[in-house]
N, C-alpha and C positions, 0 to 999 in steps of 0.2 A: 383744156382743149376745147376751142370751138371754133364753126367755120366763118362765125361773124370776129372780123377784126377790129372792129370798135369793144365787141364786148371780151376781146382776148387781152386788148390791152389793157381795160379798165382793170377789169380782174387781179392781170400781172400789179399792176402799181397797188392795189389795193392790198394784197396779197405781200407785200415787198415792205409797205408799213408798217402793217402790222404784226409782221413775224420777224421785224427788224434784219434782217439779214441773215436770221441764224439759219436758211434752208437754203437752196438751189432750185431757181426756178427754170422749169423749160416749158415753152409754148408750143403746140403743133396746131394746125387749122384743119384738122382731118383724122381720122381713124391712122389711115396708112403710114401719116405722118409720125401720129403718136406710139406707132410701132416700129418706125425706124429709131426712135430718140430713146425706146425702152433695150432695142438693141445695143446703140451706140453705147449707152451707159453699163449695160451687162457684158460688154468687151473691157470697158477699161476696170470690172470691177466693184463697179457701183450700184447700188440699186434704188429701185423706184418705191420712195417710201408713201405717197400719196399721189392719184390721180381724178382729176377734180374734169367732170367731161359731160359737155352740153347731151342732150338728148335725140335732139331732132337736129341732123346735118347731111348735107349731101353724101351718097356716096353711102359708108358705114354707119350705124345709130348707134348712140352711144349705149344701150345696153350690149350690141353688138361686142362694140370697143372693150366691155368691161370683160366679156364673157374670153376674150383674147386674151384681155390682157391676166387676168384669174390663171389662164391656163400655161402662160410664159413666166409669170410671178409671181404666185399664190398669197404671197405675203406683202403683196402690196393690196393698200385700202384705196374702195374707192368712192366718191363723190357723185352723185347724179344730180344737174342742174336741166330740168324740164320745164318745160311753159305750157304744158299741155298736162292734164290728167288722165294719160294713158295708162289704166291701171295691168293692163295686159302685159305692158311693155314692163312697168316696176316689177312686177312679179317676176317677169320672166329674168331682168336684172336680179333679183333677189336670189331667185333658184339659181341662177346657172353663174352667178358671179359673186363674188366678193364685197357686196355693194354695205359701207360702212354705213353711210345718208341718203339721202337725197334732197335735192334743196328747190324750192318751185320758185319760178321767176318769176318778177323780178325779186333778187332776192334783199336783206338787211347786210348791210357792209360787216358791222359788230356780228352780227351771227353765225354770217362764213366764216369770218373773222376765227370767232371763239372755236368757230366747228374744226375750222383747220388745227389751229392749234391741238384741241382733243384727241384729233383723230392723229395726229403727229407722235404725242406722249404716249397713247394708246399703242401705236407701233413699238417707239422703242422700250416700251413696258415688255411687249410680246415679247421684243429680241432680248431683254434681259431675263426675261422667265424660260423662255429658249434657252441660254446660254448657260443658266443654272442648273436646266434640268440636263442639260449634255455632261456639264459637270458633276451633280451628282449622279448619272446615267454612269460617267468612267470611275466614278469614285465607288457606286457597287459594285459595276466591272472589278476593279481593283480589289477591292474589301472580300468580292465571292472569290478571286483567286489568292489571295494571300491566304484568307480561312481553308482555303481545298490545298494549299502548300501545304500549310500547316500541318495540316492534319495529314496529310502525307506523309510528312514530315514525322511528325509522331506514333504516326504506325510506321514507319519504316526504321525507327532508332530502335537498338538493342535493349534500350532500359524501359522499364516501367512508368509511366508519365503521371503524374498526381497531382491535381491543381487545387488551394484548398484556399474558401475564401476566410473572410477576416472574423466572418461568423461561424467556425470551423463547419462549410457545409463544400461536401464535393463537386464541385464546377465541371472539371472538365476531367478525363481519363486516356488512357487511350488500352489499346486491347492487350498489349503487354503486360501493364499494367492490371487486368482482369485476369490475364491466363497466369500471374505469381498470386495473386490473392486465390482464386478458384475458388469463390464464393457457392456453396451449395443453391439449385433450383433459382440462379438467375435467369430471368428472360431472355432467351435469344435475342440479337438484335445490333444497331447501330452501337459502336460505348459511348456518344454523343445526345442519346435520346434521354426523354428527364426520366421515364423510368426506369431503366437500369439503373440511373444515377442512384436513383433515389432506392434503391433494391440494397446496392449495394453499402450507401450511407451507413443503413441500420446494421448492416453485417458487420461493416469496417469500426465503428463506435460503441463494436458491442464491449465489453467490460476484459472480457478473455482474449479478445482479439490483441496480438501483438502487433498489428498496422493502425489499433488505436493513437498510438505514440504519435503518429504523423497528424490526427486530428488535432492533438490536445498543443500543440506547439503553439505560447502566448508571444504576443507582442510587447514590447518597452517602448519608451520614448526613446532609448538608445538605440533600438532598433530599428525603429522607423530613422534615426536619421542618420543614422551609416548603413542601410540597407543590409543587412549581416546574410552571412551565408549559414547554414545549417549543416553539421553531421553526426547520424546516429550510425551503427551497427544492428540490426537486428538477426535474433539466433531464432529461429523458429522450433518447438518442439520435435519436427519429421527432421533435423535436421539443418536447413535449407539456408545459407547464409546469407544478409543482404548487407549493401551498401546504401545510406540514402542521404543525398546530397540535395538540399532546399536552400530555396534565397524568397523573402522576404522582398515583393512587389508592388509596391504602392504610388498607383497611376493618380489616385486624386485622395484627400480628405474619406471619401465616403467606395471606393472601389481600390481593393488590392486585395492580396493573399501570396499564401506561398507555394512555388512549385516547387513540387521536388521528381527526382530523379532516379529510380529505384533499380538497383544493379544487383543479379544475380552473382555474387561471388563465391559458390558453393564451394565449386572444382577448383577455384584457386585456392579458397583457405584451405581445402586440404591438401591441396600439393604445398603448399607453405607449412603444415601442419608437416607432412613427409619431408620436404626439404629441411626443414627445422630437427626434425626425427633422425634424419640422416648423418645431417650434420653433429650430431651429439653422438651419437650410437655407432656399434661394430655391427656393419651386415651380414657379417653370418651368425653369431651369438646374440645381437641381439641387445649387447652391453653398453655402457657408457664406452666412450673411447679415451683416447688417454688426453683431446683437448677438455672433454666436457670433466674427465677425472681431475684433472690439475684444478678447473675451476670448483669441483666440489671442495677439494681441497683447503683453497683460498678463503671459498665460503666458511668453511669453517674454523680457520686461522683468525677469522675476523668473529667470530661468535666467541670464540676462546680467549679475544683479547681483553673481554669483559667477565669471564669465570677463568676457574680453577684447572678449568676438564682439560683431562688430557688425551691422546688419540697416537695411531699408529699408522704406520705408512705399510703395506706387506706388498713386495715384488715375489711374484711367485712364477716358477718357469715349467712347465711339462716335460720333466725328463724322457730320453729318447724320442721324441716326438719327430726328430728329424730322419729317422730314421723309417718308425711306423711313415711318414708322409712319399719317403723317396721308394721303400719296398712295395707297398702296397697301394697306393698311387694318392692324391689329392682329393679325392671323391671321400675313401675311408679316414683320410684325415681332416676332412672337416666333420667330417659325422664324429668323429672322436671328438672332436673339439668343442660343438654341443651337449654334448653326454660328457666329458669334463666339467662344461660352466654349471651344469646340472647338479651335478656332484661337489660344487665348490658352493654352489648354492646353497644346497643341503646341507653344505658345515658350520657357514658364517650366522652369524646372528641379525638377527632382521633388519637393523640398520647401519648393519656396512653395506658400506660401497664398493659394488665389486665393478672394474673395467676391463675389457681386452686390449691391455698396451702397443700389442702390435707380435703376430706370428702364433707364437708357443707363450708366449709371455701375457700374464695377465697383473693386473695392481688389486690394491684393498685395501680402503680406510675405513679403519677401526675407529670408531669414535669411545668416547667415556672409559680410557683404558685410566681404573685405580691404581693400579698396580702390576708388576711383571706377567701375574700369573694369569691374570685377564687375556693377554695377548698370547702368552705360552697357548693358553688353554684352546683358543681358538685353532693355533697354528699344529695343537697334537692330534686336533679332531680333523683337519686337512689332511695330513701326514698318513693317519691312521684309516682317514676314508679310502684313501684310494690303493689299500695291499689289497682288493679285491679287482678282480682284471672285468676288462670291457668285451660286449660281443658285440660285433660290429660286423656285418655281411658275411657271415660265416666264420670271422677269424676271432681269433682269444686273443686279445691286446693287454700286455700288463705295463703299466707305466704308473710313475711317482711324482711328487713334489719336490722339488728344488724352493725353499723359502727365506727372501733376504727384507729384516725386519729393521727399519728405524722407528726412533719415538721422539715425540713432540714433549718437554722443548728440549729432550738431554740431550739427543744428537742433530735438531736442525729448527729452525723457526719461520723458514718458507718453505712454500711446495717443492722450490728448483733442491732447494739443501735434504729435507728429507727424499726425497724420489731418487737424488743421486746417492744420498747412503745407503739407501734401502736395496739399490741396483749392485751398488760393493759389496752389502751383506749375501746379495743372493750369489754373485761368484765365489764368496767363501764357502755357500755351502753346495755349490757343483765342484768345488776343489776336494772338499771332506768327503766327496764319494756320493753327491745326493744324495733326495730321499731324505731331505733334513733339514731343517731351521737355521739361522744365526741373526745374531743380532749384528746390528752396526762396530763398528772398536776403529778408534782414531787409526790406530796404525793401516788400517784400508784407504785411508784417503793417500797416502802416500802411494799404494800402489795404483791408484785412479787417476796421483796426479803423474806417476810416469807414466801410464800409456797415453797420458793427454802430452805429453812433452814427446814421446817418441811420436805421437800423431803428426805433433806441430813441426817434428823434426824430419818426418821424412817428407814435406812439401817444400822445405827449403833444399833437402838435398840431392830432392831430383832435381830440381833446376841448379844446383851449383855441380852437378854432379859427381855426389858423393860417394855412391854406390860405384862396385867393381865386380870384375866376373871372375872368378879360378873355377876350376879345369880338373874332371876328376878322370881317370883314362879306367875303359875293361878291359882286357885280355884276353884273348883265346887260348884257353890252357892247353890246348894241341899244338899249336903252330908256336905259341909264346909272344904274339905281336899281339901290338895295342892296335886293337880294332875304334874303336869309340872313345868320344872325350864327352863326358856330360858336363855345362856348362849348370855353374850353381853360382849364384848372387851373393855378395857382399855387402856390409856395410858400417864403413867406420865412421861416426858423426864426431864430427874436430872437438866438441865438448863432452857429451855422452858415450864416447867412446864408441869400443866394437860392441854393436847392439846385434845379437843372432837372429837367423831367418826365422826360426820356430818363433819369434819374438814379434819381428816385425810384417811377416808373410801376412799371420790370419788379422791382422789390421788393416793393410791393402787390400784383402779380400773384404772387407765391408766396408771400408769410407769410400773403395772403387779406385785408388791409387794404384792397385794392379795393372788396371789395363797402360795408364800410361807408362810403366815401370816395363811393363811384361812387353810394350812398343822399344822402347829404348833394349832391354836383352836380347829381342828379336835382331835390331840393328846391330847393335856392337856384336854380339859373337858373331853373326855371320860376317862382318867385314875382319874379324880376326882370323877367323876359321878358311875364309877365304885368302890370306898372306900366307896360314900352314900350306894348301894345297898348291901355289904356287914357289912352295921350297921343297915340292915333291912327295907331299903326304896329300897323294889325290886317291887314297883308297881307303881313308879316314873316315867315319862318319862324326857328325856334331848331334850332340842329342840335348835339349831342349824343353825343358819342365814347362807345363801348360794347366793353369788353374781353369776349373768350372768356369769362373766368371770371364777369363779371358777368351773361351769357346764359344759363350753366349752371346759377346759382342759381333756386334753384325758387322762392323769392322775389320775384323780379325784376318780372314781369308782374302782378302785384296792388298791391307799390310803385309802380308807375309808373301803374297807373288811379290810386292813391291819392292821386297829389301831382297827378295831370291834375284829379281831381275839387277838392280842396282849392284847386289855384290856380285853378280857370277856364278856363285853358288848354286850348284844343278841341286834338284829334287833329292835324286840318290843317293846325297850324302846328308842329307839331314833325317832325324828320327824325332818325333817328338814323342814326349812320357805325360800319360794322363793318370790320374788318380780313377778307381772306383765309382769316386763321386759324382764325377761327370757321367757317368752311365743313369746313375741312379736318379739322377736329379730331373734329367729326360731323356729318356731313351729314344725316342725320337726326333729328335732334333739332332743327338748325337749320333744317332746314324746317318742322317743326312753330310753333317759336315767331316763326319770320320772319313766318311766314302770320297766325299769331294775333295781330302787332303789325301788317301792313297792315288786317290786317280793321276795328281798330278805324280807320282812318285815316291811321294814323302814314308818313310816310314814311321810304322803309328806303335810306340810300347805300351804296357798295361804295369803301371810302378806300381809298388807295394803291394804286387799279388798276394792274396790270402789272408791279409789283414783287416778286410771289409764285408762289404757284408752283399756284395756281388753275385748273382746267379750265376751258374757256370753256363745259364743258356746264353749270357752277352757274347760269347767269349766266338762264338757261333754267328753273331747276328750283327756284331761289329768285326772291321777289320785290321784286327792287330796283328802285328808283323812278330811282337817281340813279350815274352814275359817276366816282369823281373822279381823274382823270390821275395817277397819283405825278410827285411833284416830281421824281426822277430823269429823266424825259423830257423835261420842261420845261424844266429849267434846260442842257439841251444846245441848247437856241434860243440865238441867237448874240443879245449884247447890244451890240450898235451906237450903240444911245443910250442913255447914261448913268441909273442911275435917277432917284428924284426924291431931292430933299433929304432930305425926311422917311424914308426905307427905312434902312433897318439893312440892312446888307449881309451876311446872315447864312452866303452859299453863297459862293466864290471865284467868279471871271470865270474864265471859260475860256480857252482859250489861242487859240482857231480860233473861225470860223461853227460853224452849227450841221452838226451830222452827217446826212446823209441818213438815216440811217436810223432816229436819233430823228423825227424829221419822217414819215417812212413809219410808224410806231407808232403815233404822234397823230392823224394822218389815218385809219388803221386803227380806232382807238378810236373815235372821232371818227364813221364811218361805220357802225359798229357800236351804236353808241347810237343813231342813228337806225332803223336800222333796227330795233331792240328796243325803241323809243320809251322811251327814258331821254335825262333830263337829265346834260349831262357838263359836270365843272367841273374847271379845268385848275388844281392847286396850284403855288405855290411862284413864282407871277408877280412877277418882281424887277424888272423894265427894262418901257421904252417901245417897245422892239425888240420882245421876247416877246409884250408886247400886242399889239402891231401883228402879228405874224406869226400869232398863234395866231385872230385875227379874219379875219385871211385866209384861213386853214386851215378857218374856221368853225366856230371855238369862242363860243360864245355867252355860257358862266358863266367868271369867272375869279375867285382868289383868291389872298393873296399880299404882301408888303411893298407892292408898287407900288401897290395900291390903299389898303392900309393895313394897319400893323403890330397886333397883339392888344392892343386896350384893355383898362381895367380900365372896370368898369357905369358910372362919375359922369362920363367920359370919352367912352364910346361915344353918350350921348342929343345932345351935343353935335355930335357927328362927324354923328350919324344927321340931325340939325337941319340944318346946313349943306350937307349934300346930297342934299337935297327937289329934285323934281324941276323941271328949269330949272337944279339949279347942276352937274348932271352927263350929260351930254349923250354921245351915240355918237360914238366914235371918240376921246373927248379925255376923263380925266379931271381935275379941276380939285380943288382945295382952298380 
């Protein structure tokens, strides 16, 4: 910039040679000028890398010019060309402007020359040390926030953090990692600082330390170059269980180590320790269970397959147990049940194995049996432990052993073959009276394997429908009419023939074929029973045998509105007959649903009064309409006169009259229904004697061969026809 135009052009061309073209020149003839040209250029984005500007010009001087231009471009360099030695002026250029030279006129062409040049490379030196330092300026921008992530990041993860270099010295930590170590009298502080580090090194490398393991971790060539991961367990003395997961990091030749990962897993391995515990054991005793028994078992079928030794399988069952549990409630019979495994303890030899199979039932493998008497011996000190009875919250409990014994390898050479003989020997000795031992004998398998054919036999025959109902009628010995038909189940299997209910009953009562058998009785009698009342026997009742388990199902009470609604069938003519059982088994439950089948109408009997083991408070706190004698009292009425033709003699004659004191029972019963205003019907009426006597005793209902045996439906409308009233009269039954 100058205001002489000879010496602006010289300049330009001069300037134009020797920088060959690689810059952009622009000329002004004045201050103001060369302040519009530094604009024009900082609009389109350009900027002024050198300004080269005379000293003395009209108007603005060029220290003036530089002192603008400093303050609009900081980064541009400038050139001062004077023909005076104004030193006032240079200084003041030097202080207040960005002055690169200054060049005294006239000047050397080669010197501006080279000066421009310099002062050129000089700039874009600056702007690349600029652009460097911006660059590293966001690269520790960057670097201080990943490291502050990071470590965020590490105090915020649940594990212990452990960084360990290749010289096993501790790098990095984080605080998690300190509160699982709890190194004694470290330094408060950062877990980044070098002294903690270094605090903690010598605690962690100590000889006793169990977190030494994580120092001593060496290196392989195979490791370095599949980068491997690490895992150890560590068990600490307090306890404290860890998991710790490392991987092997190797950034360069000369920097890497390994992190690892340090996870409390205390509260898990013990609940896996418990889950594991639970999984093998009975919860209340305490014992193996019958999965973890079978695998003892196995275990040592495979020990045995290399020796001699021989071992014993023992099924053992808690007589009357089911009783003590329904009398005196659930509470008292689990406490008996640990004071039992106590006491079985106490007899066995230290390395049997003893399991709770399931309820009352427990198992016992005998291992190193020589000889018979090795297992006798065991099974008489059982036997003979428990003729002493149990106290148990105030009560004297006496119960026995039931013991069914197979041996390895005379009667079976897997677990399934001994455990099933063992389970045949223990019903032969609850058949022999309990309280007793047996051993296995082939001929049990056959009775094992008919109930497993009658099992497999009645799932085909409820669906082919095998089963049939007959029809047993009671009598009002005043009026002489058939008041009630009790409906009783059938069943003839096309190849096993006629299998009886004593046979097949208590097997539906535990494989649960009851409830769909007991749905099906429910339906069929009542659509039969509903064609009687529609031929005019509408003042009939149908009564209805009801097991425990079919009471229990939650089902039950909606099935039975459903088949009432469907057939027609009112309330008031049905009765249903519950066993004892049912009391006993919960008494609460069965008052609820007792209550909720009187309310709708139904009447409710109590079968086989006197034969159980019943309080006479239920009798009070349920609501039974009707009670029926068990046939065991009855049939001790002395038979004087022969039955009738028609009866099946299904019970033996007795040997004597009857006993007073069945007779005092009867008449107890007998007075006791009256005064609770229930109807009592005397079963099991064989002879013209029993009638006779139980009419005297003032039994009013009877039922029974003597009146007549259980028909089958196309038989009973017949029986029903024949005696209409006038052909069965008081005192005399007729045919």
């Amino acid at each position: 910039m100058d205001d002489d135009a000879l010496i602006l052009n010289s300049l330009s061309v001069q300037l134009y040679q020797h920088l060959e073209g690689d810059v952009t020149i622009e000329v002004a003839s004045s201050g103001e000028e060369a302040l519009q040209v530094l604009a024009l250029l900082q609009s389109e984005g350009m900027e002024l890398v050198l300004l080269i500007s005379d000293q003395q010009m009209t108007g603005m001087t060029g220290d003036q010019l530089l002192q603008k231009i400093y303050q609009l471009s900081p980064k541009t360099l400038n050139i001062l060309l004077t023909g005076t030695h104004n030193i006032n002026a240079l200084d003041e250029a030097l202080s207040q402007a960005q002055l690169y030279r200054y060049i005294s006129k006239p000047w050397d062409e080669r010197d501006l020359a080279l000066t421009v040049k310099e002062a050129i490379r000089r700039y874009r030196q600056d702007e690349e040390i600029t652009r460097h330092q911006a660059h590293l300026q966001a690269a520790n921008t960057e670097l201080a926030s990943s490291v502050s992530l990071l470590q965020a990041t590490l105090e915020a993860t649940a594990d212990g953090i452990l960084v360990v270099n290749m010289t096993h010295q501790i790098t990095h930590v984080n605080q998690k990692f300190i509160d699982l170590v709890n190194p004694p009298n470290l330094p408060q502080g950062s877990p980044y600082s070098a002294k903690l580090l270094t605090q903690l090194q010598r605690f962690v490398e100590e000889p006793s330390s169990p977190w030494r393991k994580l120092l001593m971790i060496e290196e392989s060539s195979e490791r370095e170059q599949h980068i491997p991961e690490g895992w150890m367990a560590l068990d600490l003395p307090d306890g404290r269980c860890f998991e710790c997961h490392g991987q092997l990091q190797r950034f360069n030749p000369q920097l890497g180590g390994w992190v690892w990962s340090i996870r409390d897993v205390t509260e898990r391995h013990h609940t896996l320790e418990l889950i594991q515990y639970q999984a093998d054991h009975d919860g209340l005793t305490g014992l193996f269970n019958r999965t973890q028994f079978v695998n003892q078992v196995e275990q040592l079928l495979l020990c045995t397959e290399s020796s001699s030794a021989d071992f014993a399988v023992m099924f053992v069952d808690l007589d009357h147990f089911k009783t003590v549990n329904d009398t005196l409630g659930h509470s008292v019979g689990d406490r008996l049940l640990q004071q039992v495994v106590k006491r079985i303890q106490d007899h066995c030899r230290l390395d049997d194995v003893i399991a709770r199979w399931g309820g009352d039932e427990f198992t016992i493998l005998a291992p190193q049996i020589r000889q018979r008497q090795d297992i006798e011996a065991i099974a008489q000190r059982l036997i003979h432990g428990f003729q002493d009875c149990f106290e148990i919250e105030g009560h004297t409990i006496r119960t026995t052993l039931s013991i069914g014994i197979a041996l390895y390898p005379e009667d079976g050479k897997t677990a399934e073959e001994l455990l099933k003989y063992a389970d045949s020997a223990l019903y032969k000795a609850k058949e022999a009276g309990k309280n007793n031992y047996q051993y296995y004998t082939s001929e049990l398998s056959d009775r094992v394997h008919r109930r497993l054919q009658v099992e497999m036999a009645m799932y085909q025959s409820l669906e082919a429908q095998d089963f049939s109902l007959y029809y047993q009628p009671q009598i009002d010995t005043l009026s002489g009419e058939i008041t009630h038909v009790e409906a009783l189940i059938r069943w003839h299997h096309p190849s096993l023939g006629e299998i009886s209910p004593q046979t097949f009953i208590p097997i539906a009562e535990q494989n649960g074929l009851i409830i769909p058998l007991g749905h099906w009785v429910l339906e069929t009698a009542l659509a039969q029973f509903r064609q009687w009342q529609n031929l005019g026997y509408s003042s009939l009742v149908l009564g209805l045998n009801l097991s425990a388990r079919q009471l229990q199902s939650p089902d039950f009470l909606p099935t039975l509105q459903h088949w009432l609604t469907q057939t027609g069938v009112t309330p008031q003519s049905l009765e249903l007959e519950v066993t004892e059982t049912v009391m006993v088994q919960d008494l609460a439950a069965a008052q609820i649903l007792l209550e909720q089948i009187r309310q709708l109408g139904i009447g409710i009997a109590l079968d086989d009064f006197g034969a159980g083991y019943a309080s006479l408070a239920y009798l009070l706190q349920l609501p039974f309409s009707t009670l029926k004698i068990d046939r065991c009292f009855t049939q001790q009425l002395a038979r004087t006169i022969p039955p009738q033709p028609h009866a099946h003699r299904l019970y033996p004659n007795p040997s004597g009259p009857a006993t007073a004191q069945s007779q005092a029972i009867i008449e107890a019963i007998l007075a006791l229904g009256r005064g609770l205003d229930m109807r009592v019907v005397a079963e099991g009426i064989e002879t013209e004697s029993q009638y006779q006597q139980l009419r005297t005793l003032g039994c009013r209902y009877i039922q029974g061969y003597y009146v007549s045996h259980p028909l089958p439906a196309d038989r009973l409308l017949p029986f029903l026809q024949s005696h209409r009233s006038g052909r069965m009269f008081c005192g005399t039954l007729r045919n």
